[in-house]
ZAMARGU-4260 file (C-alpha; in steps of 0.2 Angstrom, whole numbers, plus 5000, padded with zeros to 4 digits):
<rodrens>
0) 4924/4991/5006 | 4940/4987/5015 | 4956/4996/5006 | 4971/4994/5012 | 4980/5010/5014
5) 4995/5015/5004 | 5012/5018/5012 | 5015/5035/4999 | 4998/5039/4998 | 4985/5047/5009
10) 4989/5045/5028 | 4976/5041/5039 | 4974/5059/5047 | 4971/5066/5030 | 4955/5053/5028
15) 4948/5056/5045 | 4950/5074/5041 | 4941/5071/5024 | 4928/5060/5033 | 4924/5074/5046
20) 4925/5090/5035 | 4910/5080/5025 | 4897/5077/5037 | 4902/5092/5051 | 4883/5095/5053
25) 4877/5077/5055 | 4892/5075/5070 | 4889/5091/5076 | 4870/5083/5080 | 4874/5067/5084
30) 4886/5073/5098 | 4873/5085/5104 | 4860/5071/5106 | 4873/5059/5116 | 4882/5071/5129
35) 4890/5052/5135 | 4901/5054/5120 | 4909/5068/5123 | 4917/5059/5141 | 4921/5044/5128
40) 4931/5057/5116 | 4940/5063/5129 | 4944/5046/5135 | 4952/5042/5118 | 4962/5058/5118
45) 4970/5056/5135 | 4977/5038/5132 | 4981/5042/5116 | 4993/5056/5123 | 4997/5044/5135
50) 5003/5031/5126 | 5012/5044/5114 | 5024/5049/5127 | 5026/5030/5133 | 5031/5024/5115
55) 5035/5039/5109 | 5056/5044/5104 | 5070/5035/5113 | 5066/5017/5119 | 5074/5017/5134
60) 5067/5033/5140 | 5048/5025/5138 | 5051/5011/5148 | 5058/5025/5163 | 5042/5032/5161
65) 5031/5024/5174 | 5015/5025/5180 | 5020/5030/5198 | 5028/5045/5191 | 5014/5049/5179
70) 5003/5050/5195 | 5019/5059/5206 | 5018/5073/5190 | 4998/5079/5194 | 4993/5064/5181
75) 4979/5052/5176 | 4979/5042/5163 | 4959/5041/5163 | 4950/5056/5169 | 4928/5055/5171
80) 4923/5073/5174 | 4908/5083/5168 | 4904/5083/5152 | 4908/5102/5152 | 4925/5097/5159
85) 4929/5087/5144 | 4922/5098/5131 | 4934/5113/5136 | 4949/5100/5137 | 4946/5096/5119
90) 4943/5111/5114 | 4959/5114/5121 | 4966/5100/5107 | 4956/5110/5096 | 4965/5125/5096
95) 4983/5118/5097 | 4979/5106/5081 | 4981/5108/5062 | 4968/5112/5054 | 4958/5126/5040
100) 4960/5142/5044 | 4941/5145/5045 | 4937/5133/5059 | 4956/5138/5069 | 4944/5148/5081
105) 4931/5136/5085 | 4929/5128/5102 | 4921/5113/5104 | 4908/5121/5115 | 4904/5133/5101
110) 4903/5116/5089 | 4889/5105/5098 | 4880/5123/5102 | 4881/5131/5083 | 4880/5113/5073
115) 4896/5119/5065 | 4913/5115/5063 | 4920/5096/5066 | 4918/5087/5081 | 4938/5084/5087
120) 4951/5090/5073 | 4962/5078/5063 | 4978/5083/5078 | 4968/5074/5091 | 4967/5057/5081
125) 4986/5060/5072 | 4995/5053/5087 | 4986/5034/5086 | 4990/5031/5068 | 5006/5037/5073
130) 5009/5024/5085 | 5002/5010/5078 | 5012/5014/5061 | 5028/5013/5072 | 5024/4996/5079
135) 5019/4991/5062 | 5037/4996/5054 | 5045/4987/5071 | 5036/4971/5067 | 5039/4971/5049
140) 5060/4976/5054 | 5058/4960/5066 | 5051/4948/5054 | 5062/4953/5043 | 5078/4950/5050
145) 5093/4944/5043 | 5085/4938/5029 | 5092/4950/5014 | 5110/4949/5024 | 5113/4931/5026
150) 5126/4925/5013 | 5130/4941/5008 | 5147/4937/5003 | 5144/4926/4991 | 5133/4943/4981
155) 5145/4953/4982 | 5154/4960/4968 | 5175/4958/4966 | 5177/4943/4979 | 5186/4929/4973
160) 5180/4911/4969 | 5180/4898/4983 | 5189/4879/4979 | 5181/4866/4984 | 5190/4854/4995
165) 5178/4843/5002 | 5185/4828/4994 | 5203/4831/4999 | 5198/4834/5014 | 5188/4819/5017
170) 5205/4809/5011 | 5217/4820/5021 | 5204/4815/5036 | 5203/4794/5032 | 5223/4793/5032
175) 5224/4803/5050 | 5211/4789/5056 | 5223/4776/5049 | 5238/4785/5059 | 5246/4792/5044
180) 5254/4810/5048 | 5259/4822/5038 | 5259/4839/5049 | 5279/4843/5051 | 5286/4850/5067
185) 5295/4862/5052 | 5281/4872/5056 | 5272/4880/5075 | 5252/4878/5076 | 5244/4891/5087
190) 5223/4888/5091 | 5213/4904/5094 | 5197/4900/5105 | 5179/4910/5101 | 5168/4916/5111
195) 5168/4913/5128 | 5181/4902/5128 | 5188/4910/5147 | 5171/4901/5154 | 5177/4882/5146
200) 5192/4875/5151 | 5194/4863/5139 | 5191/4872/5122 | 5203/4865/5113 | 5212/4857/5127
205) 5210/4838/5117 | 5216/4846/5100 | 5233/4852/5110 | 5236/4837/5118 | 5234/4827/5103
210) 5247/4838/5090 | 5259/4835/5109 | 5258/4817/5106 | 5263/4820/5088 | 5280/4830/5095
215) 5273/4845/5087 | 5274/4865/5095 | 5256/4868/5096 | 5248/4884/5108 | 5229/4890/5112
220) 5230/4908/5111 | 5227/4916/5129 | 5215/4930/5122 | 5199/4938/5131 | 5187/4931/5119
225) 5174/4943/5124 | 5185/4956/5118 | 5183/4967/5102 | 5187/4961/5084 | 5201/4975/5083
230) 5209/4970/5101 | 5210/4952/5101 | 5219/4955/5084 | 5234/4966/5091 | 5236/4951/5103
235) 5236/4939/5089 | 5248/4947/5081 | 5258/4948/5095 | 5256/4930/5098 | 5263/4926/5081
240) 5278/4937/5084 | 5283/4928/5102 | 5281/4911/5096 | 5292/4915/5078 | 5307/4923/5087
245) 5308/4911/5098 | 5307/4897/5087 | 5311/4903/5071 | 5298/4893/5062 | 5283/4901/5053
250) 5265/4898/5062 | 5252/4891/5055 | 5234/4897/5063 | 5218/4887/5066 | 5203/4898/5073
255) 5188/4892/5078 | 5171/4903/5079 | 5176/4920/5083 | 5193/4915/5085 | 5193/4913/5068
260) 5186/4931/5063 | 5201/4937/5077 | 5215/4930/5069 | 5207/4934/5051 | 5208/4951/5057
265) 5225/4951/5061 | 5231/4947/5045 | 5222/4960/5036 | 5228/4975/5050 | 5244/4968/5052
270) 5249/4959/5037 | 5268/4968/5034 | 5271/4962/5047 | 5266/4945/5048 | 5268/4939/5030
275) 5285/4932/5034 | 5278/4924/5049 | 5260/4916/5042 | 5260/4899/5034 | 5241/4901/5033
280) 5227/4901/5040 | 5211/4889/5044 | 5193/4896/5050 | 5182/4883/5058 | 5165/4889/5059
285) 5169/4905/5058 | 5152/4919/5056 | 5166/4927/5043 | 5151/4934/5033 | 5142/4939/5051
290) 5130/4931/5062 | 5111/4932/5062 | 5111/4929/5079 | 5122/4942/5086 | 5112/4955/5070
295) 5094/4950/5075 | 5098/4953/5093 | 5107/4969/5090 | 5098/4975/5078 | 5089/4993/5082
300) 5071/4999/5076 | 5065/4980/5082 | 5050/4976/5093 | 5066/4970/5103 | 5067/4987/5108
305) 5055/4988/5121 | 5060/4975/5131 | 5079/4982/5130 | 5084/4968/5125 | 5100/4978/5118
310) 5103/4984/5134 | 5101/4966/5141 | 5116/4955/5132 | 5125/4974/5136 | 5122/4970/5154
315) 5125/4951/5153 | 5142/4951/5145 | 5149/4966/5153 | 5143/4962/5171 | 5141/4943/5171
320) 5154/4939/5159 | 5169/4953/5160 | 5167/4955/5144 | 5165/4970/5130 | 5149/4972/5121
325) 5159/4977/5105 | 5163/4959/5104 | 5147/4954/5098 | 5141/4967/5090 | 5158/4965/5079
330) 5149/4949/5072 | 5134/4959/5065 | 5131/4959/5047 | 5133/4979/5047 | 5150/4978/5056
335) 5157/4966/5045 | 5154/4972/5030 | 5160/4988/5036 | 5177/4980/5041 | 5178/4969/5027
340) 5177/4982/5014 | 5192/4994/5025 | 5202/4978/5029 | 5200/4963/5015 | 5212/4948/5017
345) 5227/4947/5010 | 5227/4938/4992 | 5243/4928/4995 | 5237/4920/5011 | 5233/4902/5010
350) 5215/4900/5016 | 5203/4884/5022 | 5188/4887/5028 | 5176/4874/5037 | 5158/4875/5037
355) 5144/4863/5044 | 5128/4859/5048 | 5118/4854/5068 | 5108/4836/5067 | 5094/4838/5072
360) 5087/4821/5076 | 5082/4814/5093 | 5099/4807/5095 | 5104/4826/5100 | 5094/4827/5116
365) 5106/4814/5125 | 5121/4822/5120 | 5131/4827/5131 | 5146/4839/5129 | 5160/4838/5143
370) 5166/4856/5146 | 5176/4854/5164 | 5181/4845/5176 | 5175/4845/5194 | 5188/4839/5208
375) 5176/4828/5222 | 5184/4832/5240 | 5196/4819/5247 | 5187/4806/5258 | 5197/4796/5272
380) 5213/4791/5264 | 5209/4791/5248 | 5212/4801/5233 | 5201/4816/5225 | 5191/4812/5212
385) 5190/4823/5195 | 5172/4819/5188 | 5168/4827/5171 | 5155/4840/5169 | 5143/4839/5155
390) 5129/4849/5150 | 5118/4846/5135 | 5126/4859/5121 | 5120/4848/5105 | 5102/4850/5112
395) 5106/4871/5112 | 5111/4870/5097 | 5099/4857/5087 | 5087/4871/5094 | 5097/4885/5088
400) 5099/4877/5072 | 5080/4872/5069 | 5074/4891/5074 | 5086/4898/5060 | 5080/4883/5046
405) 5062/4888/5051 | 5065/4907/5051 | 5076/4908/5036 | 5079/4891/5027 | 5095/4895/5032
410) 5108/4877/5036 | 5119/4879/5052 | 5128/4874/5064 | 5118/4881/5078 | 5124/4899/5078
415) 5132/4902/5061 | 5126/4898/5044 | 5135/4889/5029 | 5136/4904/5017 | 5141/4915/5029
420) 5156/4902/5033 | 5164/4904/5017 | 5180/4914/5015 | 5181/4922/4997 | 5197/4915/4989
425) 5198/4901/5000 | 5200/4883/5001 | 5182/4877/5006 | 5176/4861/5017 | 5158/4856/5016
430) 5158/4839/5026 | 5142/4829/5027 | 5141/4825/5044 | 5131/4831/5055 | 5142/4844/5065
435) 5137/4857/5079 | 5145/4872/5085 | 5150/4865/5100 | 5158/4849/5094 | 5173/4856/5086
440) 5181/4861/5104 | 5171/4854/5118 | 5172/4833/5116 | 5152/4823/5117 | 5153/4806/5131
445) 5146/4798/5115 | 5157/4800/5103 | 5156/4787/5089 | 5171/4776/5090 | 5170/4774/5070
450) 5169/4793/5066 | 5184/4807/5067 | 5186/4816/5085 | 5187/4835/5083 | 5207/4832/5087
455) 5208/4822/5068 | 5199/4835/5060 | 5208/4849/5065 | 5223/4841/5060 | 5217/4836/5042
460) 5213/4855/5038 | 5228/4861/5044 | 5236/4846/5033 | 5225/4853/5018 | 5233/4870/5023
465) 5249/4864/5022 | 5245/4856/5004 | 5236/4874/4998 | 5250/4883/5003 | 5263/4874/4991
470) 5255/4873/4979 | 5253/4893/4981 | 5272/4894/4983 | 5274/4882/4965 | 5262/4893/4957
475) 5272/4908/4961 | 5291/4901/4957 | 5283/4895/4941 | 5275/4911/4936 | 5291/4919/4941
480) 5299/4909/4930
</rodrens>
């Protein structure tokens, strides 16, 4: 009868100890009868100590274990000697194992000789359960993933309630479309890029040149997005307090990913000294909650860990992209919290946030994103030619966004998911239009003519934010009142 083993109960050493100790004689015969089975135990025991030290403790130092320096050391991972040979190599288990007191002392020379005692102790069979228990665990971690941290914020106790302003929103965003402004140049606007934003030239190049037109002050905050949380948020700051001394207007902040988390970040560290400074501040996609990319990719005890896979994005974004690994792994769901619970937002800071969710119809696959430009070398007489270069982003990020609906049931944009978008206490966005990561920064060569460009919807949040943060400033005269 099959029983499935229980995770506080007996362990499977204990039952193979209790199988043995009950039919010691019958083995002990069986054994004598087929010598062949002694080269056979001894086969088991060798890989199973083999495979102990290759998967055994740290990660990384299994995988430096290799075969060639098995063989440089004097080993083999399969040994066929003489019966004799094998017998006195498990009685060598024998006598290093766990086991009664009574049977300590008996070899396994003296066992298939006497009929007594148990044919290979519960220590030489420990080490294979062991194993198999730790890829178990492994597996059930990777399964499991982010699934008991996504939209986490929204559980936790003390936060403040979101308001919806969708519809607003959606209002704010028809009247931009009908050339109706209402951002004032009373205020400065600064952009802050995400991730990886020093590898595409245009990220937010279009939104920039849009609020130009408008006469407005706008900058893109020259940060190393692949910086650390902590870092980009001192440069933020510091931002800020250039662009208010030398205009003596207060700044209104639009983030977008992990610009967004940056510039949150700055007003929770820095607040005393920004709250003169700070008309508000929008996120746009934002992972404010955490990322279940960035957590099931960093995420230790995983079956992930074998390949190093850790030790891969280490590799990629410090060698390849300049870039410091504490940048992603401040977007985990453990860091976050951590961070949010020393360093909460400041109450009386207007807030919009702006969530949405990756289509995922066919239409994706022949979307193209521009990203750069590419200057043709001059020809005869003429003049060079700047051709656009394009790469298929809403593709990467329908697939990203379908492998996080299938795994978790989880709505996203491709690499961040609703719920984790949403900043307690503020002004939320839920638009109903299919949206990608991508498409807030990086304009698509098939843009629909009869829908917002990313330009429009930047302005109607920061419009909203304009809006959130009088009535904030009503509230208070009349309270003070």
């Amino acid at each position: 009868m099959n029983r499935e083993p229980s995770r506080t109960g007996s362990s499977p050493t204990s039952m193979i100890r209790g199988d043995y100790s009950r039919s010691n004689e019958q083995n002990s015969e069986i054994f004598t009868a087929f010598p062949a089975l002694g080269d056979a135990a001894a086969y088991l025991t060798q890989t199973t100590s083999y495979l102990t030290r290759c998967f055994g403790g740290d990660t990384c130092e299994s995988f430096e274990y290799s075969y060639e320096s098995a063989l440089d050391n004097g080993e083999e991972l399969v040994t066929f000697s003489s019966v004799e040979a094998q017998k006195s190599e498990l009685g060598n288990v024998l006598s290093t194992s766990t086991v009664p007191e009574e049977r300590e002392a008996t070899s396994l020379g003296d066992s298939v000789h006497s009929g007594t005692g148990p044919l290979v102790s519960s220590g030489a069979f420990q080490m294979g359960p062991s194993i198999f228990q730790g890829l178990i665990s492994r597996a059930r971690k990777t399964v499991l993933g982010s699934a008991d941290d996504i939209g986490w914020l929204q559980r936790a106790r003390d936060m403040p309630p979101v308001e919806d302003g969708t519809a607003r929103f959606n209002e704010l965003l028809e009247n931009i479309r009908k050339d109706e402004h209402k951002l004032t140049d009373s205020l400065v606007y600064l952009l802050v890029p995400g991730l990886f934003s020093n590898h595409g030239p245009l990220y937010f190049v279009n939104t920039k040149s849009c609020f130009s037109k408008m006469g407005l002050t706008c900058h893109i905050a020259k940060i190393h997005s692949e910086a650390s949380v902590e870092r980009n948020a001192r440069e933020i700051k510091e931002y800020i307090e250039e662009m208010y001394w030398g205009s003596k207007k207060r700044v209104l902040v639009l983030g977008h990913s992990k610009g967004g988390v940056d510039s949150a970040a700055a007003m929770s560290l820095y607040w005393p000294y920004l709250k003169d400074k700070v008309a508000g501040l929008a996120l746009a996609q934002s992972p404010y909650g955490g990322s279940p990319i960035a957590s099931d990719i960093l995420r230790e005890g995983q079956l992930g860990d074998y390949v190093q896979l850790k030790k891969i994005m280490q590799v990629l974004i410090c060698k390849v992209l300049k870039g410091d690994p504490q940048a992603l792994e401040d977007l985990t769901y453990e860091k976050r919290r951590e961070f949010l619970r020393n360093h909460p937002l400041p109450r009386e800071l207007p807030i919009v946030s702006f969530h949405t969710e990756a289509g995922l119809g066919p239409s994706v696959l022949a979307t193209l994103s521009q990203v750069a430009h590419a200057e043709l070398p001059i020809i005869g007489e003429g003049q060079s030619t700047r051709v656009p270069v394009v790469i298929p982003l809403s593709a990467a990020m329908a697939a990203c966004a379908q492998l996080l609906q299938v795994r978790y049931g989880e709505k996203s944009d491709g690499l961040v998911t609703r719920r984790d978008a949403e900043v307690p206490g503020s002004i939320v966005v839920r638009p109903e239009r299919k949206l990608d990561h991508a498409w807030m920064v990086y304009s698509t060569i098939n843009d629909s003519p009869g829908e917002a460009d990313a330009s429009q919807v930047c302005e109607a949040l920061l419009t909203l934010l304009v809006e959130a943060g009088q009535k904030q400033r009503h509230a208070a005269a009349m309270k003070d009142e």
